[in-house]
C-alpha positions in Angstrom: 5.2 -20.4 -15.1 5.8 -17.4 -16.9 7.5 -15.8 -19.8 10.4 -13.8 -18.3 9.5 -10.4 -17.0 6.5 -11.3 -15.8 3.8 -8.9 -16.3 2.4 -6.9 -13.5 -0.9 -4.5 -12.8 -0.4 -2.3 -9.9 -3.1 -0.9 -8.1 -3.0 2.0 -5.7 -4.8 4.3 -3.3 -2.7 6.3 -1.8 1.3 7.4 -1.6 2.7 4.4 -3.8 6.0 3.5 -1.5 5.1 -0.1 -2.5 4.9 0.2 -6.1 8.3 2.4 -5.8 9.6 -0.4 -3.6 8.4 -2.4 -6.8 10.1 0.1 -9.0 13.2 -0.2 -7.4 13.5 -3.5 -7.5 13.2 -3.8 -11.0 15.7 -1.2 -12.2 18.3 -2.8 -10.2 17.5 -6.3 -11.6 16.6 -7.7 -8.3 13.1 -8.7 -9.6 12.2 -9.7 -13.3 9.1 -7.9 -13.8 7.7 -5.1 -15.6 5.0 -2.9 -14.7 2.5 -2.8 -17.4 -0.1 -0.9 -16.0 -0.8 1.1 -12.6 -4.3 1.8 -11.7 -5.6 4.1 -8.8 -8.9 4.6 -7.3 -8.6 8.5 -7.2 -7.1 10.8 -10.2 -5.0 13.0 -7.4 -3.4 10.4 -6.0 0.9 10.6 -5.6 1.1 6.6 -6.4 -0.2 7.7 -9.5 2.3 10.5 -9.8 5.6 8.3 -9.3 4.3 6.0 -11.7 4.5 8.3 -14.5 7.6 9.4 -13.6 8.9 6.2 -13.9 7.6 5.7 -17.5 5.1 3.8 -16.4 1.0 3.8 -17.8 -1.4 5.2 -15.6 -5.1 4.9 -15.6 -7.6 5.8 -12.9 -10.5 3.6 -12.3 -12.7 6.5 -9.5 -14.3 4.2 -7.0 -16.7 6.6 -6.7 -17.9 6.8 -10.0 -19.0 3.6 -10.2 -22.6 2.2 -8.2 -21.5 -1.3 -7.2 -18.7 -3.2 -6.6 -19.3 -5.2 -9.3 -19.0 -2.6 -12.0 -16.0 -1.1 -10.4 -14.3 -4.6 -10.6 -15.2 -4.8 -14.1 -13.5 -1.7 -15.1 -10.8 -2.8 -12.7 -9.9 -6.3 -14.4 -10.8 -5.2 -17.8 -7.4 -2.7 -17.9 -5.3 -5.4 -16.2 -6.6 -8.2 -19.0 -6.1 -5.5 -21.6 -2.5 -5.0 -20.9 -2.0 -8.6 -20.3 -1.1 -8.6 -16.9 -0.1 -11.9 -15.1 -0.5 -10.8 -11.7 -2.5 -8.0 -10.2 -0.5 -6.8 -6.8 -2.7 -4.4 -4.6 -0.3 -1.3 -3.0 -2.2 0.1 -0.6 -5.0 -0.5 -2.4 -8.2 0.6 -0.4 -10.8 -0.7 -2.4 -13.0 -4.0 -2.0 -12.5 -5.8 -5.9 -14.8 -8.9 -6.7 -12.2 -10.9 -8.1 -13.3 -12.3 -11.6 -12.8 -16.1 -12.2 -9.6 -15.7 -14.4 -7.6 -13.8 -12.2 -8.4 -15.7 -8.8 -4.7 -17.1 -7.6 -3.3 -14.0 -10.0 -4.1 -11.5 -7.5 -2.3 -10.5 -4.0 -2.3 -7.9 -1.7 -0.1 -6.9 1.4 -0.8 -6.3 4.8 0.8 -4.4 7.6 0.3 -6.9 10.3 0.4 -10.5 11.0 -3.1 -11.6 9.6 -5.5 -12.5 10.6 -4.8 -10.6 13.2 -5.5 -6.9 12.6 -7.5 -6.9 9.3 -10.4 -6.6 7.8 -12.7 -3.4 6.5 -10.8 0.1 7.7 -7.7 -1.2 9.0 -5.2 0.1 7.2 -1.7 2.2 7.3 -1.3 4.3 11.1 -5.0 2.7 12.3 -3.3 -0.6 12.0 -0.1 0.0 14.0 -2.2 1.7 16.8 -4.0 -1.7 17.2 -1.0 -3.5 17.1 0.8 -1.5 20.0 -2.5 -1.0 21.9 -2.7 -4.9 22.5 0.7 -4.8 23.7 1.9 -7.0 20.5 5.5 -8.5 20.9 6.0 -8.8 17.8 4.5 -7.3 14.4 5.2 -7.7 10.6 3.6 -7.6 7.3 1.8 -10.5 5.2 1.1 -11.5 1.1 -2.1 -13.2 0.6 -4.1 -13.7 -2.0 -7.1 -11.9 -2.9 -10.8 -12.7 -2.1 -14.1 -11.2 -2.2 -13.6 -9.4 1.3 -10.9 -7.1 3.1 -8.1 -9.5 3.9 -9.2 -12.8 4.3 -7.4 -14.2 0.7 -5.3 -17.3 1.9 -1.6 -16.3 3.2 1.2 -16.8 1.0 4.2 -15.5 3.5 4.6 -13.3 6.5 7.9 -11.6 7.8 8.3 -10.3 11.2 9.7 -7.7 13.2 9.8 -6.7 17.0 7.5 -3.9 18.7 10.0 -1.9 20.9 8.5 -0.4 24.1 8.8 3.1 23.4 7.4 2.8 20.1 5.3 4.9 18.4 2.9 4.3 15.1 5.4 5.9 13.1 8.4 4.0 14.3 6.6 0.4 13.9 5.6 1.4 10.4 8.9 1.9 9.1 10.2 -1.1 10.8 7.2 -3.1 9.1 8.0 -1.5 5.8 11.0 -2.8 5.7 9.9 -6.0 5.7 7.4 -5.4 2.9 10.0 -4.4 1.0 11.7 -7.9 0.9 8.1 -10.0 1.1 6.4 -8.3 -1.7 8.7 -9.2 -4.1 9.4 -12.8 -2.9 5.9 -13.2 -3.3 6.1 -12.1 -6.8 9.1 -14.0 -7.3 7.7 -17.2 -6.1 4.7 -16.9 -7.7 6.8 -16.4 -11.2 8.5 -19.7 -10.4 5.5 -21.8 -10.6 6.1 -22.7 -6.8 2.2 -21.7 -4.9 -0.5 -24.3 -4.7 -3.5 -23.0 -2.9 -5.1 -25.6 -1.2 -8.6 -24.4 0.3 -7.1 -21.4 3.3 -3.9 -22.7 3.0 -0.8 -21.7 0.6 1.8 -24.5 -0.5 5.4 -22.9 -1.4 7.0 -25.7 -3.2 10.9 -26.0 -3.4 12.9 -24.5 -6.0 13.7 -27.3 -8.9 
């Protein structure tokens, strides 16, 4: 599927854990990839920060600045295309994209929750584990999908899981979710890399390793 590292875009909102996970994973060979570009939606943002102390380019693409979606996208996928980038993996990313024709099945994003449940326009980081534990959830976890033309409704390429403890807190179910981003995000990527995803209308095919 691809040359080997494949080429990522990054895009971020806010702290940037998951492009350091991302980071991470790369220095220590456990993912072949290289970060080409990281793009966030606000010039002061700490994603932004880590990524250029890790060497990596930066470029901000202000939501704000920019009257429709449509432009915004524009300037968006016109970076990632410039740089080459294979994939385009939303961290955190808080921005709706319109998803332009030759990058639809080369973008994903990851979720905080089980999806469907739990998504959609606003819910994201603590808002989402206080839904989860205010339903009395069982269980909780963290989902890769691909991305659409709305908040979280690209179909699912793999979910992990993790128990919700009863004396949780928001805090204490998001580290226990993070955790399990840490190892989906970048089995997404890898699988993806393989050549082993076939999207078939909603649903996502993971074919077995040759």
């Amino acid at each position: 599927m691809s040359r080997s590292p494949i080429q990522l875009a990054v895009l971020v909102s806010g702290s940037g854990t998951t492009l350091q996970n991302l980071i991470d994973q790369i220095a220590v060979g456990t993912l072949d990839a290289k970060i080409a570009l990281a793009i966030g939606s606000r010039a002061d943002l700490a994603g932004l920060e880590r990524a250029r102390k890790a060497g990596l380019r930066a470029e901000v693409v202000d939501r704000r600045k920019y009257p429709t979606c449509a432009e915004f996208s524009e300037q968006v996928f016109e970076l990632c295309s410039q740089v080459r980038a294979e994939l385009v993996c939303l961290a955190g990313w808080l921005c709706l994209l319109e998803v332009p024709s030759p990058f639809v099945g080369r973008t994903m994003s990851i979720h905080p929750a089980l999806l469907p449940s739990f998504g959609g326009k606003g819910m994201f980081g603590r808002k989402v584990h206080e839904a989860v534990l205010a339903h009395g959830c069982k269980v909780s976890g963290c989902t890769v999908h691909f991305v659409d033309w709305t908040y979280d409704t690209g179909p699912i390429i793999l979910q992990r899981t993790c128990p919700v403890l009863e004396d949780d807190t928001p805090e204490a179910l998001a580290h226990r979710v993070f955790e399990e981003e840490k190892i989906a995000y970048p089995n997404a990527i890898r699988v993806f890399q393989e050549g082993r995803l076939r999207i078939e209308g909603r649903r996502v095919r993971v074919l077995d390793a040759k």
